[in-house]
Legacy VTK file of the C-alpha trace (Angstrom):
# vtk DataFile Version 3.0
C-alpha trace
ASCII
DATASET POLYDATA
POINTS 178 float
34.391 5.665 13.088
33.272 6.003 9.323
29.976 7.646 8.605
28.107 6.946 5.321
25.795 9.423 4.059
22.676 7.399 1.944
20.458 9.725 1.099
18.330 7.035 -0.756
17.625 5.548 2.100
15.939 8.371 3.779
12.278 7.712 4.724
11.145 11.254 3.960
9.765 10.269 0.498
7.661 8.068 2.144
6.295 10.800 5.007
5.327 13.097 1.738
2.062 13.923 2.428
1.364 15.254 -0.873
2.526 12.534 -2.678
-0.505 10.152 -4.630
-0.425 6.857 -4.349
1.400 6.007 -7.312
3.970 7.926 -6.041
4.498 6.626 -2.830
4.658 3.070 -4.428
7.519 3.845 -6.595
9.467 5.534 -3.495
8.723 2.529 -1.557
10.164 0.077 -4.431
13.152 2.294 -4.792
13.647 2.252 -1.156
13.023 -1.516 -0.553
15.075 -2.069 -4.045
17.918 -0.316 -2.080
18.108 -2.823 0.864
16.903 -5.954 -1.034
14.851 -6.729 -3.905
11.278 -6.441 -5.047
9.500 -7.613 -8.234
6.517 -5.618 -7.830
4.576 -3.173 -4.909
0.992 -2.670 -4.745
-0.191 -0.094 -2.365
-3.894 0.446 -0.878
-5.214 3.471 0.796
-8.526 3.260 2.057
-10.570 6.334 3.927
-11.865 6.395 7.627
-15.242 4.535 6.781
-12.853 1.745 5.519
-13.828 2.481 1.535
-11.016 2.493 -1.275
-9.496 5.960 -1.727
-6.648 5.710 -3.781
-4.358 2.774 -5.413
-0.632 3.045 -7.003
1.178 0.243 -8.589
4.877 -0.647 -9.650
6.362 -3.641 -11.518
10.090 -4.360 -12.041
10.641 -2.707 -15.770
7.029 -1.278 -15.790
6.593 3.037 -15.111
3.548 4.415 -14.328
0.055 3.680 -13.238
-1.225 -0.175 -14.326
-4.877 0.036 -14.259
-4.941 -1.628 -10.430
-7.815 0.439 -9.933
-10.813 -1.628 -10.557
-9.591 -4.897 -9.549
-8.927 -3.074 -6.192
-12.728 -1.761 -6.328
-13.770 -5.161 -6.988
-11.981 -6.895 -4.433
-12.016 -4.422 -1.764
-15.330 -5.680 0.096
-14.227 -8.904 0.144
-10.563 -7.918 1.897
-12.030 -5.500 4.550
-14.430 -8.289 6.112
-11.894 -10.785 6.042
-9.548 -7.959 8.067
-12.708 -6.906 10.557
-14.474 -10.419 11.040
-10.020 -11.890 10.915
-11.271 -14.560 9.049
-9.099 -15.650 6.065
-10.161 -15.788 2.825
-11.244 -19.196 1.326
-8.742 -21.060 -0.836
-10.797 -20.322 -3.888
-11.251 -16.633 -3.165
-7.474 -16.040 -2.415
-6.782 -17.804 -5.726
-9.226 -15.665 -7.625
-7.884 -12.556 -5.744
-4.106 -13.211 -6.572
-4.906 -14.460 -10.257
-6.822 -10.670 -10.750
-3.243 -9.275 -9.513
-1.282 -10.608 -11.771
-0.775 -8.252 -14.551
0.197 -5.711 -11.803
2.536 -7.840 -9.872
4.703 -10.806 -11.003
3.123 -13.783 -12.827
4.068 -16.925 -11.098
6.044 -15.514 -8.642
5.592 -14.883 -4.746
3.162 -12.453 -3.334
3.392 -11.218 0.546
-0.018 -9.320 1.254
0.056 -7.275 4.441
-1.868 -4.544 6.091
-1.154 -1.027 6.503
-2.364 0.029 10.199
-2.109 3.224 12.000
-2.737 1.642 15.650
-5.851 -0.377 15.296
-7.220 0.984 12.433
-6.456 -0.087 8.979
-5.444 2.370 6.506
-4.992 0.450 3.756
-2.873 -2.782 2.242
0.286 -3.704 0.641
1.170 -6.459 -2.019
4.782 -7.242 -2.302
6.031 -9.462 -5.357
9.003 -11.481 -6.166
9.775 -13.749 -8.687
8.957 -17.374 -7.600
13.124 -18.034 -8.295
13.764 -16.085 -5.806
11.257 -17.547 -3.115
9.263 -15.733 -0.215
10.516 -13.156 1.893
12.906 -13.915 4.673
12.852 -13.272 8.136
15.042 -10.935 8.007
13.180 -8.585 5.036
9.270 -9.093 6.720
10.535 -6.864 9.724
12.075 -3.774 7.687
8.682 -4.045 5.209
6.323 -3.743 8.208
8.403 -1.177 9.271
8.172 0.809 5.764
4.243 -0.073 6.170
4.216 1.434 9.658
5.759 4.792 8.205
2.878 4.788 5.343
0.391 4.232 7.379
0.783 7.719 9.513
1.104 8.928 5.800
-2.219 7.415 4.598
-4.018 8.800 8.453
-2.888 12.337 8.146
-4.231 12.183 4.631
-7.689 10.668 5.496
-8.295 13.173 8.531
-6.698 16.016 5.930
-9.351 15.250 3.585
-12.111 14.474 6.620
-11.308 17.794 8.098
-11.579 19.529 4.598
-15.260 18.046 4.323
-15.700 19.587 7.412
-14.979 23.220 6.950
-16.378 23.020 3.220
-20.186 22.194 4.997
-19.732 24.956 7.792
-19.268 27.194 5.045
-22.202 25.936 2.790
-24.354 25.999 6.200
-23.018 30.124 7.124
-23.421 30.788 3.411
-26.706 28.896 2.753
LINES 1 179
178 0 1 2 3 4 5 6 7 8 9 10 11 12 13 14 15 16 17 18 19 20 21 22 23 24 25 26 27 28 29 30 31 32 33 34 35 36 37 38 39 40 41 42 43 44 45 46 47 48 49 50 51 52 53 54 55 56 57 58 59 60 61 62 63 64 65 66 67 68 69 70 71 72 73 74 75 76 77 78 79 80 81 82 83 84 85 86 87 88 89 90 91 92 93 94 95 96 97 98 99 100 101 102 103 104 105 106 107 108 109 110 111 112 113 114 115 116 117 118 119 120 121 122 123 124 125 126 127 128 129 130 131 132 133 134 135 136 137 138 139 140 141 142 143 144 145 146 147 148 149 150 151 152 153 154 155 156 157 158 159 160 161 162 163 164 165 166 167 168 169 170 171 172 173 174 175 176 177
């Protein structure tokens, strides 16, 4: 039996709690970019009231963080009541949505949005890009990127009810000290 050591494909940089955003974007493209090939990853976290928290962006031959920020802010309010009320977005609003994505994804290519859910509740989003030559995702690469998404998402929880928890002890000690 033959054994291969990869230790790129270890899902530890993706359980790094004290990664940002950014960061965990560019492990995830490395990672998928090991199995099969991405253009671009967007990722989303959102806190436990369901607000935007934190975004982090990569693009094939781009480093660094894109500016996703506001178009994320702007968009966000319309994506989390689609998601609660699970009613899609109209064709006009998608195509607004995905035409304020492009200059931090791939211009004319294909875009996979999905959610990023701990259980029921949803943590946050992913956009996954891919030039339009080399059409959508397959079968066979929707499974291992839900399964990336399901590893982020305990990632993006323990964050939120980090930074809840944080809140927490910071106004017991402004009420004892008060």
């Amino acid at each position: 039996m033959e054994v291969f050591y990869r230790p790129e494909l270890s899902v530890q940089t993706l359980l790094m709690d004290a990664n940002s955003v950014q960061e965990t974007a560019e492990n995830l493209a490395d990672y998928i970019n090991h199995l099969m090939h991405a253009d671009s990853v967007l990722l989303v976290r959102l806190d436990n009231q369901m607000r935007y928290k934190e975004v982090g962006s990569w693009r094939s031959g781009k480093g660094g963080d894109t500016g996703a920020e506001a178009v994320m802010r702007q968009w966000l309010p319309q994506l989390v009541e689609s998601w609660n009320t699970r009613e899609k977005l109209s064709g006009e609003e998608l195509e607004a949505f995905l035409k304020a994505l492009t200059p931090f994804t791939v211009p004319e290519g294909c875009l996979t949005i999905l959610p990023i859910c701990n259980n029921i509740r949803f943590v946050g989003f992913a956009v996954f890009g891919k030039k339009s030559g080399e059409g959508d995702w397959t079968d066979r690469e929707l499974p291992i990127l839900r399964f990336l998404l399901s590893i982020i998402a305990v990632t993006f929880a323990n964050k939120n009810l980090y930074e809840d928890y944080m809140l927490h002890v910071r106004s017991l000690l402004i009420i004892q000290l008060g």
